[in-house]
N, CA, C and O atoms as CSV, one atom per row, in Angstrom:
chain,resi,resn,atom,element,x,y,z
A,1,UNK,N,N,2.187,-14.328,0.265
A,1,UNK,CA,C,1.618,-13.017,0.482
A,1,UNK,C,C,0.347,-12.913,-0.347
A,1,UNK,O,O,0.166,-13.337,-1.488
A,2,UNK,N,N,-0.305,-12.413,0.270
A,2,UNK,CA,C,-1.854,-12.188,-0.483
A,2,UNK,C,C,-2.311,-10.635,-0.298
A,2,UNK,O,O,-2.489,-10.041,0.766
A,3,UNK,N,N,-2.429,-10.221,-1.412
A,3,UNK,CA,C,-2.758,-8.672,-1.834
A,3,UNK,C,C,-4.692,-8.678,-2.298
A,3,UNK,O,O,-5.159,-9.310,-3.245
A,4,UNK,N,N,-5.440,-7.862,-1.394
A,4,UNK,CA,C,-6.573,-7.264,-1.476
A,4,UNK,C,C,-6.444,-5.773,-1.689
A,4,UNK,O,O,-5.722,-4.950,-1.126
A,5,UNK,N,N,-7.482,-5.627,-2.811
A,5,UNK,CA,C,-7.960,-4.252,-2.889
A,5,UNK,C,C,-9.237,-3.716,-3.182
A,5,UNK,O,O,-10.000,-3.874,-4.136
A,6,UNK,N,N,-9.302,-2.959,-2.010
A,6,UNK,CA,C,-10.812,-2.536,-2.140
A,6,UNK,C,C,-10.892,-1.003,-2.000
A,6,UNK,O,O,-10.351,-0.489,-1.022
A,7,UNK,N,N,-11.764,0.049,-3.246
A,7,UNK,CA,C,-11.280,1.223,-3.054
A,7,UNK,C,C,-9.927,1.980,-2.715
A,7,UNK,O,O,-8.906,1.855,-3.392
A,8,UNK,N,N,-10.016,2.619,-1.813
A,8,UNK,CA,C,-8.874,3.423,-1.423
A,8,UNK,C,C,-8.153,2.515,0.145
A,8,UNK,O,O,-7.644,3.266,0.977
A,9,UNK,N,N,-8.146,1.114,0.433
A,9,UNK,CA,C,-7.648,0.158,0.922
A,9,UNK,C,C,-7.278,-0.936,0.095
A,9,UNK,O,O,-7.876,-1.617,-0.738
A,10,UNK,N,N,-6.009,-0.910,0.604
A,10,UNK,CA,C,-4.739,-2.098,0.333
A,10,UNK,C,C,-4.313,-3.246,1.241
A,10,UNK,O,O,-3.245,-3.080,1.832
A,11,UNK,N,N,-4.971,-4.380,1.447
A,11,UNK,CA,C,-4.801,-4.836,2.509
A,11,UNK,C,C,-3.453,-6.095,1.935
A,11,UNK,O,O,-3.286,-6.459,0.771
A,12,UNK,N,N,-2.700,-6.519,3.080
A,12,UNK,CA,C,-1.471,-7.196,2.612
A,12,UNK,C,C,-1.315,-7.866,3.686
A,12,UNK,O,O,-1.091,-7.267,4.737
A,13,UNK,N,N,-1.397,-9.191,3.645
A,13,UNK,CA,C,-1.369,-10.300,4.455
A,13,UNK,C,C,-0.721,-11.605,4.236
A,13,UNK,O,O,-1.035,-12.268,3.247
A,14,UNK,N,N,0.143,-12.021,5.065
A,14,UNK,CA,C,1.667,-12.975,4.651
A,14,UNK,C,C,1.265,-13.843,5.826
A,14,UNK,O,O,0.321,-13.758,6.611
A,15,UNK,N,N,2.155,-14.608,5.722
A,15,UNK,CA,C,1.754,-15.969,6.507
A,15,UNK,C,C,2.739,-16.020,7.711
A,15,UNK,O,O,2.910,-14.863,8.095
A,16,UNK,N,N,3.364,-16.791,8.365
A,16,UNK,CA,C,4.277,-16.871,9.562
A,16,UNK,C,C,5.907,-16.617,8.499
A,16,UNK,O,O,6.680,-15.659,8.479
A,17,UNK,N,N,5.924,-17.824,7.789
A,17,UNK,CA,C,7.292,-17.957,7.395
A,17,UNK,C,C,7.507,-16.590,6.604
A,17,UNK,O,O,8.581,-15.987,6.608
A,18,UNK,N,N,6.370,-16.171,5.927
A,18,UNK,CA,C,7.013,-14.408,5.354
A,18,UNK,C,C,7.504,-13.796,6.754
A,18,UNK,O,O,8.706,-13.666,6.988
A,19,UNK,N,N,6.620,-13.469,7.572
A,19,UNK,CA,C,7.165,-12.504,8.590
A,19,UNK,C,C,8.161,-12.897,9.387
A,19,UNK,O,O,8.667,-12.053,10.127
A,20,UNK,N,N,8.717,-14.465,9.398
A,20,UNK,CA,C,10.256,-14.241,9.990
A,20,UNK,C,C,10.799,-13.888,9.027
A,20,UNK,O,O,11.493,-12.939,9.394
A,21,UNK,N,N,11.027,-14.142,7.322
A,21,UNK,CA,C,11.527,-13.033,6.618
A,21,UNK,C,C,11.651,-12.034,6.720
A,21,UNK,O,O,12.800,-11.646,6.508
A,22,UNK,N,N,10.789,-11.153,7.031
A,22,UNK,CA,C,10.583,-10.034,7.238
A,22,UNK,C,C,11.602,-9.565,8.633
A,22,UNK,O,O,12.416,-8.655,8.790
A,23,UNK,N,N,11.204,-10.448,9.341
A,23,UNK,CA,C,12.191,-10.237,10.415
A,23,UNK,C,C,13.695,-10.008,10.762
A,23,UNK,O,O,14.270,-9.478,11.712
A,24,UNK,N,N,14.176,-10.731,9.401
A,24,UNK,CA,C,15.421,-11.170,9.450
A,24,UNK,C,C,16.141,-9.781,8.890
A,24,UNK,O,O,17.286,-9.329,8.914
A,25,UNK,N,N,14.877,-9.354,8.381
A,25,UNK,CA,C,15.459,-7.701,6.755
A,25,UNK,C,C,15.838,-8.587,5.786
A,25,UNK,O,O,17.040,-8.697,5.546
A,26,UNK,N,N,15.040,-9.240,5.186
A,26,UNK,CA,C,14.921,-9.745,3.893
A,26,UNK,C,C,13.731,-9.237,3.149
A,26,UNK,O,O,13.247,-8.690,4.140
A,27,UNK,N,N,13.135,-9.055,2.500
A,27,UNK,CA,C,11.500,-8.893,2.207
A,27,UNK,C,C,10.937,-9.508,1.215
A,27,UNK,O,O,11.464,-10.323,0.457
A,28,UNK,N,N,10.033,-9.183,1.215
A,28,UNK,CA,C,9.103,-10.605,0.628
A,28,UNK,C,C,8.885,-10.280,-0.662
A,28,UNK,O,O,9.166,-9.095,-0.839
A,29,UNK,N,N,8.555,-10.747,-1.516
A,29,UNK,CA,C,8.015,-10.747,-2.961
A,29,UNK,C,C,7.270,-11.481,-3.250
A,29,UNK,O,O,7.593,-12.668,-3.266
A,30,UNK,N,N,5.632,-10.980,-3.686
A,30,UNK,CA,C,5.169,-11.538,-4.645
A,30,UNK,C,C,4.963,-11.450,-6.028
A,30,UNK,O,O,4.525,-10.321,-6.248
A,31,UNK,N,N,5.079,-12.174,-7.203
A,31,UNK,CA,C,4.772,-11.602,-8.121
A,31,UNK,C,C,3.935,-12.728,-9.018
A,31,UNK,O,O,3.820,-13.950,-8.922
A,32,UNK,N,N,3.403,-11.721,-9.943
A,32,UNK,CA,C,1.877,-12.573,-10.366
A,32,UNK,C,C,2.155,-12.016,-11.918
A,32,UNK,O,O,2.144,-10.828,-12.244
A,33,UNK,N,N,2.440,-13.304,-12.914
A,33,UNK,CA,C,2.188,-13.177,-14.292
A,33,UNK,C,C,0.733,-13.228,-14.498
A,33,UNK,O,O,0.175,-14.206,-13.999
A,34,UNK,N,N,-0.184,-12.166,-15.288
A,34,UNK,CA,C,-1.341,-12.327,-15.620
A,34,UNK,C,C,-2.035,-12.555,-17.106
A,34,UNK,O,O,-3.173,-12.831,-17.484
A,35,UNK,N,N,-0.805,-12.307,-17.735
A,35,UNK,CA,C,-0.489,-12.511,-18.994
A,35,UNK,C,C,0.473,-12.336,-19.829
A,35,UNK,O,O,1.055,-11.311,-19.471
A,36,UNK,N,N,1.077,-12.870,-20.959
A,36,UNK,CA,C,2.672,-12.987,-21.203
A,36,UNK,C,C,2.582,-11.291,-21.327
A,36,UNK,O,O,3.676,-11.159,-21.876
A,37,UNK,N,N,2.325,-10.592,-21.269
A,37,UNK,CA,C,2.860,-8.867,-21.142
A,37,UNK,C,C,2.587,-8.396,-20.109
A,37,UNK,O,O,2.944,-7.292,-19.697
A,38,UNK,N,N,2.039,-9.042,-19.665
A,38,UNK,CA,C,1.552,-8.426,-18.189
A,38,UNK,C,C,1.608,-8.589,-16.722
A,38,UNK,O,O,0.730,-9.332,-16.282
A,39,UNK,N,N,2.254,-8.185,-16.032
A,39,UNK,CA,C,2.713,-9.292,-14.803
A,39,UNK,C,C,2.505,-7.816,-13.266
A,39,UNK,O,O,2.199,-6.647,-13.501
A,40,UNK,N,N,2.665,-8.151,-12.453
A,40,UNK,CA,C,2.400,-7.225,-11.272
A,40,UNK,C,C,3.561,-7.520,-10.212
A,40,UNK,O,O,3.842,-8.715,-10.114
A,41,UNK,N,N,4.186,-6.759,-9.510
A,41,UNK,CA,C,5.510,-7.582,-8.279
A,41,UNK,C,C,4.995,-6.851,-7.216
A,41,UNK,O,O,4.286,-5.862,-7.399
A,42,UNK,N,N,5.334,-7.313,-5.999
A,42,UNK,CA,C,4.939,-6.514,-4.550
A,42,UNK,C,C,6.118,-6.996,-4.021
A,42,UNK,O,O,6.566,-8.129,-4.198
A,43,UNK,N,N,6.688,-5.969,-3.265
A,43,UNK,CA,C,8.097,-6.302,-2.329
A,43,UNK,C,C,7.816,-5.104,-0.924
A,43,UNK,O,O,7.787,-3.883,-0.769
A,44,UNK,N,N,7.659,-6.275,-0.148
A,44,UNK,CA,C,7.105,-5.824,1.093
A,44,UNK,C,C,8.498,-5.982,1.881
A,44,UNK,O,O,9.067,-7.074,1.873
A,45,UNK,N,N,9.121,-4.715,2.662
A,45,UNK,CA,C,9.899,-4.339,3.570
A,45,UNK,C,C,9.536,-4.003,5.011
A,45,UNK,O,O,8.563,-3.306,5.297
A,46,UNK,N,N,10.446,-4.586,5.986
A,46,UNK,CA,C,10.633,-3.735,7.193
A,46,UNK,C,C,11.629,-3.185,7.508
A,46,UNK,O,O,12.628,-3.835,7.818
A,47,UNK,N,N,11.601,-1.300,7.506
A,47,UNK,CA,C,12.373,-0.781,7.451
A,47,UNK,C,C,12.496,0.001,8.585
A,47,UNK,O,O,11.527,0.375,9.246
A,48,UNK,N,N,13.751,0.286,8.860
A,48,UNK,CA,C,13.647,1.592,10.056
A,48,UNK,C,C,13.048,2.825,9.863
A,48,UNK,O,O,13.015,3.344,8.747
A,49,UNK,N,N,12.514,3.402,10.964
A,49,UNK,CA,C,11.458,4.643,10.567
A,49,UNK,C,C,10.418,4.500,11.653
A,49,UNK,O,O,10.431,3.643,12.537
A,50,UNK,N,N,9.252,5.725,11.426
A,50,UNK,CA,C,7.827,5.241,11.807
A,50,UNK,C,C,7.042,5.771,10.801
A,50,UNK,O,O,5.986,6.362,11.029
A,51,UNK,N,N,7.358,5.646,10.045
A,51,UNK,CA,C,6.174,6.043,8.869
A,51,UNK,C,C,6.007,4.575,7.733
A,51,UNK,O,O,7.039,3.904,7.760
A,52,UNK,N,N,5.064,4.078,6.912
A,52,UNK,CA,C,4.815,3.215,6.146
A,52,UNK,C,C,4.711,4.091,5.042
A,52,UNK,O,O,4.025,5.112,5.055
A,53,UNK,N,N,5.528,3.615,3.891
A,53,UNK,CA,C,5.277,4.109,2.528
A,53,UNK,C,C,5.249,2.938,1.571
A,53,UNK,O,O,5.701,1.802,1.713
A,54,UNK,N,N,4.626,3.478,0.595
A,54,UNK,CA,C,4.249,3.205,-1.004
A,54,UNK,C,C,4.699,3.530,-2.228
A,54,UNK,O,O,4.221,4.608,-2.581
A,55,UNK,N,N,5.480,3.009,-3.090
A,55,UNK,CA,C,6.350,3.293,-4.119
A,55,UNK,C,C,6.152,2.384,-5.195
A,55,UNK,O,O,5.221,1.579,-5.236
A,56,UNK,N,N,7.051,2.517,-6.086
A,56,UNK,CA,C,7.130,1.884,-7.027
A,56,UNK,C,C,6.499,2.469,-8.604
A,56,UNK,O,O,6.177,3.657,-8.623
A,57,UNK,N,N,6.312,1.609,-9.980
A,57,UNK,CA,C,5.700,2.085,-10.641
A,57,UNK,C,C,4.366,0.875,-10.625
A,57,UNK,O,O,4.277,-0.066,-9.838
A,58,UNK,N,N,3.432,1.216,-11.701
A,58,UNK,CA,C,1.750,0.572,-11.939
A,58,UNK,C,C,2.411,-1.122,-11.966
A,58,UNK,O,O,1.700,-1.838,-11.260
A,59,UNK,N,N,3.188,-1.635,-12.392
A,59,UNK,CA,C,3.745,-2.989,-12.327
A,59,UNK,C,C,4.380,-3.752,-11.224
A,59,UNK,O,O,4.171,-4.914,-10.875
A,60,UNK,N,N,5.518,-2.522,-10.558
A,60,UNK,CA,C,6.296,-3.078,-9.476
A,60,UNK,C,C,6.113,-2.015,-8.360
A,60,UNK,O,O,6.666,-0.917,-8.311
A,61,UNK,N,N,5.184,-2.574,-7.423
A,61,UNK,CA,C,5.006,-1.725,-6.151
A,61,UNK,C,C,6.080,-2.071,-5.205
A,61,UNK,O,O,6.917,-2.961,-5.348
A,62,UNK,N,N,5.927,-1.113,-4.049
A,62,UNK,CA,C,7.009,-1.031,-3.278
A,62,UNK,C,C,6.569,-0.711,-1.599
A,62,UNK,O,O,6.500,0.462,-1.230
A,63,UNK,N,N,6.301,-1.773,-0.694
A,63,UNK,CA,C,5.509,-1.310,0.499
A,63,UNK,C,C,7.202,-1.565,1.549
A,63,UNK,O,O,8.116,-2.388,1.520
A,64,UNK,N,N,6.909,-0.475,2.277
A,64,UNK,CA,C,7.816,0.093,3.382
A,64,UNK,C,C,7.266,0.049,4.825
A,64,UNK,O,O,6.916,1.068,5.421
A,65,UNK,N,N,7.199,-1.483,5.469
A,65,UNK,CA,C,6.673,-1.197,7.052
A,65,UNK,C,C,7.769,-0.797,7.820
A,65,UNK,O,O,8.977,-1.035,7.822
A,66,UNK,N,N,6.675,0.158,8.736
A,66,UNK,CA,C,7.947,0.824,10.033
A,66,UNK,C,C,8.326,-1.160,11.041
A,66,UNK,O,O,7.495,-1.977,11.438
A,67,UNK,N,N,9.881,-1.218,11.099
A,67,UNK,CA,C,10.409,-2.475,11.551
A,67,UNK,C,C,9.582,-2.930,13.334
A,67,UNK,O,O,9.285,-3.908,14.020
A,68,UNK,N,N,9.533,-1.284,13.346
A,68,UNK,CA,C,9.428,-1.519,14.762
A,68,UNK,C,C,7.769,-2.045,14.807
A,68,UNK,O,O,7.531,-3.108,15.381
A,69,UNK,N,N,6.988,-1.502,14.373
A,69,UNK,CA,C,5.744,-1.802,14.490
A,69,UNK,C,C,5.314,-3.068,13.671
A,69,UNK,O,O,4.136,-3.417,13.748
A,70,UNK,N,N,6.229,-3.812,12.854
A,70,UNK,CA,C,6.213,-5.365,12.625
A,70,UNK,C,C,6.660,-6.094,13.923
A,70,UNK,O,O,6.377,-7.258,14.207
A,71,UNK,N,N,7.278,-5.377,14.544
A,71,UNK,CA,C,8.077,-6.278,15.423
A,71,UNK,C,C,7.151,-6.430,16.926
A,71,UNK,O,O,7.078,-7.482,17.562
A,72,UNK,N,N,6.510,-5.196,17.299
A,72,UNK,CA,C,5.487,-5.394,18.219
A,72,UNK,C,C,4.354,-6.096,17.570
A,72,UNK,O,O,3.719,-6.746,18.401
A,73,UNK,N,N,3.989,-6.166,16.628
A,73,UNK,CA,C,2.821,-7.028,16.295
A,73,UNK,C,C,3.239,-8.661,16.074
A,73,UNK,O,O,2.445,-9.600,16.111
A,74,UNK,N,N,4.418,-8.727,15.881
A,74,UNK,CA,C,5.088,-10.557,15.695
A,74,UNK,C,C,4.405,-10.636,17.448
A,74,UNK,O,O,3.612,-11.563,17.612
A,75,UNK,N,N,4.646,-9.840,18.550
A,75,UNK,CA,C,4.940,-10.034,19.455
A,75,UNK,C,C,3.864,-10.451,20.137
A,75,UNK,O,O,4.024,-11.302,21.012
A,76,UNK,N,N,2.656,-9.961,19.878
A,76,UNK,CA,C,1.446,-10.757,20.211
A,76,UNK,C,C,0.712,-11.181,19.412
A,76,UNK,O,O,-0.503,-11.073,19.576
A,77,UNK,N,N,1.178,-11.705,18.464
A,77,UNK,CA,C,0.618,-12.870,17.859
A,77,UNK,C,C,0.172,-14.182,18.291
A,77,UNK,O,O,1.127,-14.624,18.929
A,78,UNK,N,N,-0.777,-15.065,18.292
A,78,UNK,CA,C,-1.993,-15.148,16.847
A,78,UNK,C,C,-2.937,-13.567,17.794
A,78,UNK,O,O,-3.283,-13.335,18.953
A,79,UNK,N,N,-2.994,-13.027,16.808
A,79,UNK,CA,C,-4.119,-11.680,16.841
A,79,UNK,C,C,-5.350,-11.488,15.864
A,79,UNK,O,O,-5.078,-11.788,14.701
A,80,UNK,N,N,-6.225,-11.194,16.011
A,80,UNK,CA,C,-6.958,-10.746,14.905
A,80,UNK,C,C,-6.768,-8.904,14.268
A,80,UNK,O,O,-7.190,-8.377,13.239
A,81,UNK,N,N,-6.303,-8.590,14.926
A,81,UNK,CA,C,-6.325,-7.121,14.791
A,81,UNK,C,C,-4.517,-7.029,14.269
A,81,UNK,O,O,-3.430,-7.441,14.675
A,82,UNK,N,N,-5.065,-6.223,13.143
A,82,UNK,CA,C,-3.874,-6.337,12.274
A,82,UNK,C,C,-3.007,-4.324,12.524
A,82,UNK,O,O,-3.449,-3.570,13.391
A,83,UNK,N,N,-1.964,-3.953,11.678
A,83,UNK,CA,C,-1.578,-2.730,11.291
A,83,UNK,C,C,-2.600,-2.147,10.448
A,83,UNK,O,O,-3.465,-2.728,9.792
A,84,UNK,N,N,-2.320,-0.648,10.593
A,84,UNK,CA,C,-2.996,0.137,9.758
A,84,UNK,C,C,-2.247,1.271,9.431
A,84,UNK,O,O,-1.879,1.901,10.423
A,85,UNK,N,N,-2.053,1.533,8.812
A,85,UNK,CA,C,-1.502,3.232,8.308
A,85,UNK,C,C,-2.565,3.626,7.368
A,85,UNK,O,O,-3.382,2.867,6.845
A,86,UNK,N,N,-2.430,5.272,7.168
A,86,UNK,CA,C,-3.010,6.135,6.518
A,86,UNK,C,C,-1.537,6.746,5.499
A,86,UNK,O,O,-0.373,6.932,5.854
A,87,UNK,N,N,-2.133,6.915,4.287
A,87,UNK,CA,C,-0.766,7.207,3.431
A,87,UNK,C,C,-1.792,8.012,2.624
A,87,UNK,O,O,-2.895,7.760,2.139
A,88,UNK,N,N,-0.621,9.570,2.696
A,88,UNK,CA,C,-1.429,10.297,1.293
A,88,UNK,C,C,-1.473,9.600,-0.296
A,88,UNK,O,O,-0.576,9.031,-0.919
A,89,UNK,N,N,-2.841,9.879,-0.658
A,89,UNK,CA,C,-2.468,9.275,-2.212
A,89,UNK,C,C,-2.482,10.304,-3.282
A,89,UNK,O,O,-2.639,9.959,-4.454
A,90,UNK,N,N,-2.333,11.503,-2.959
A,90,UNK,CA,C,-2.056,12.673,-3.502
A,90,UNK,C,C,-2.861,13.334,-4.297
A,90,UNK,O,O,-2.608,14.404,-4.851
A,91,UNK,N,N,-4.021,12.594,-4.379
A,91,UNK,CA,C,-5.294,13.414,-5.016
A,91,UNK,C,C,-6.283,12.604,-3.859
A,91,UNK,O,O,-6.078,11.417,-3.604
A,92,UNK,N,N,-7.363,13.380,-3.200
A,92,UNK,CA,C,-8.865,13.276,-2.290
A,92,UNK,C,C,-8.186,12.251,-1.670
A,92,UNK,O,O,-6.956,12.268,-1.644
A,93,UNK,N,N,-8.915,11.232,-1.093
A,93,UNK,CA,C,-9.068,10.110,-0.112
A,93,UNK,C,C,-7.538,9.614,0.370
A,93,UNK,O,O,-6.745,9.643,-0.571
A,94,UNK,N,N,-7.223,9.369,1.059
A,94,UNK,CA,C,-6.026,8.877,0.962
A,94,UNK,C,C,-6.344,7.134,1.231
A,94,UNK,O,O,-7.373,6.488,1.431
A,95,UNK,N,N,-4.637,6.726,1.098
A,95,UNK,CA,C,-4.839,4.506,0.908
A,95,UNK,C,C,-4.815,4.723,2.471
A,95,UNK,O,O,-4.302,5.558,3.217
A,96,UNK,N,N,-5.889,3.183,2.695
A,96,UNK,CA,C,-5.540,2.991,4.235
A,96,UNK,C,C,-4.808,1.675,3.935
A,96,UNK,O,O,-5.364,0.611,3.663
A,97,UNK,N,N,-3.497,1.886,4.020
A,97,UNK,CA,C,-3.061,0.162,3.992
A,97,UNK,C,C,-3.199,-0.473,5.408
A,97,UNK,O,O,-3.157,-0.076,6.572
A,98,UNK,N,N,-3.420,-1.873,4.626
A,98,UNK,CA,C,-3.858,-2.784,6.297
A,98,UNK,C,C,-2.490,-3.623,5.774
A,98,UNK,O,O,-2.100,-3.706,4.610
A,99,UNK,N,N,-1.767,-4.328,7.191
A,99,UNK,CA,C,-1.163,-5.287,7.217
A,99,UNK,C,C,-1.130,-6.534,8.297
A,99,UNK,O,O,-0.788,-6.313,9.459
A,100,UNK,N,N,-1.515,-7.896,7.841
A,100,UNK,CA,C,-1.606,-8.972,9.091
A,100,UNK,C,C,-1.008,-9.677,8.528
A,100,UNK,O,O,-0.483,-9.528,7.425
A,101,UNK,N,N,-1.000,-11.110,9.653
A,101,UNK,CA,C,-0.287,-12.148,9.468
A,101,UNK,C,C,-1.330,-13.035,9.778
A,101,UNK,O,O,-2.085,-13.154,10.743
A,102,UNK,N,N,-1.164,-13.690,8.604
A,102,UNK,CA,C,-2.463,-15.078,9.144
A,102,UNK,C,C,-1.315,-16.478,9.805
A,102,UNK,O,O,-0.385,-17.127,9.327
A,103,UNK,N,N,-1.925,-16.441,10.929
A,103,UNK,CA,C,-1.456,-17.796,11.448
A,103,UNK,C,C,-2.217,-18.854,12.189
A,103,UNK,O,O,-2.026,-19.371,13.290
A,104,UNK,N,N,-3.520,-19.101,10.886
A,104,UNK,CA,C,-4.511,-20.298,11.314
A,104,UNK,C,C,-3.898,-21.442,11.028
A,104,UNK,O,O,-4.329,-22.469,11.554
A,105,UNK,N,N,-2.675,-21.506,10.064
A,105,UNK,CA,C,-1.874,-22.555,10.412
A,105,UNK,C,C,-1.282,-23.296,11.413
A,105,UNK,O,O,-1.369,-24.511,11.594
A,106,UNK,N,N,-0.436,-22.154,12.294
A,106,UNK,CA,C,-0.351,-22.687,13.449
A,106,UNK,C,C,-0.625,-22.586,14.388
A,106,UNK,O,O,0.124,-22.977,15.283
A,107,UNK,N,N,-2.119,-21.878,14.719
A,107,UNK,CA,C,-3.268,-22.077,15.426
A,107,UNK,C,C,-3.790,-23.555,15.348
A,107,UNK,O,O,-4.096,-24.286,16.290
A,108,UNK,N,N,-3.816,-23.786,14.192
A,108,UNK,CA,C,-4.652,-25.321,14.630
A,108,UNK,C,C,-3.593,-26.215,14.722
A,108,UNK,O,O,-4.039,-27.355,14.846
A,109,UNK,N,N,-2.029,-26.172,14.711
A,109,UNK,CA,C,-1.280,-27.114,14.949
A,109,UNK,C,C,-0.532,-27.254,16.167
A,109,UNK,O,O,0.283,-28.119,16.488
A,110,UNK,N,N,-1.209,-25.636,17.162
A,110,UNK,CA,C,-0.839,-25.901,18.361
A,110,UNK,C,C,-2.041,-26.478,19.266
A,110,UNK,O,O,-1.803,-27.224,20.216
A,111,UNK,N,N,-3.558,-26.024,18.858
A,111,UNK,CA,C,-4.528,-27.348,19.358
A,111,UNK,C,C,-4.580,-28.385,19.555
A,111,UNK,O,O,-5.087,-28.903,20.550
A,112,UNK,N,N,-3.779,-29.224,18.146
A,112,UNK,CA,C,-3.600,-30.032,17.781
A,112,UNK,C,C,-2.871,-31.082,19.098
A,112,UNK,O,O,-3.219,-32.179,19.536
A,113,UNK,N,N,-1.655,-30.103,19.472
A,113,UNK,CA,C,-1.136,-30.528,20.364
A,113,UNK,C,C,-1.468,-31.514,21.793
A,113,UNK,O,O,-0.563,-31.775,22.586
């Protein structure tokens, strides 16, 4: 899983084998020591619902995709056009989280073919 942030966007992008995780209702974790006191976790879910939420505290975040709208996007995959939600962030602008799946992996290993 690979976490971008830019401004008031969160973009979160996993590879094939995360999102059959994801698939299964397992979820993913990344976590990143940045220094012996300091470390960051992301645990990305697909949950039932249609809303995407954001939780957690400043160390251990907590992302909540609606299952169903992982599950139409597995479905036409390889895509370039990823998820988007809008989530209040409770003061001005709100996060636009983005979510894709990169699969230039097995894009070029079905060319390959």
């Amino acid at each position: 899983m690979k976490l971008q942030i830019e401004g008031q966007k969160l973009r979160v992008r996993i590879g094939e084998e995360e999102l059959a995780t994801l698939l299964t209702g397992q979820p993913v974790v990344l976590h990143t020591r940045f220094t012996h006191t300091m470390s960051l976790s992301c645990t990305v879910r697909a949950v039932a619902g249609a809303a995407a939420r954001f939780s957690g505290q400043p160390d251990a975040w907590s992302i909540d995709l609606p299952e169903a709208s992982v599950r139409e996007h597995a479905a036409v995959l390889p895509t370039r056009d990823g998820l988007s939600f809008e989530l209040e962030s409770g003061d001005g602008k709100p996060l636009t989280l983005l979510f894709d799946v990169d699969v230039r992996d097995s894009v070029r290993h079905r060319r390959a073919k």
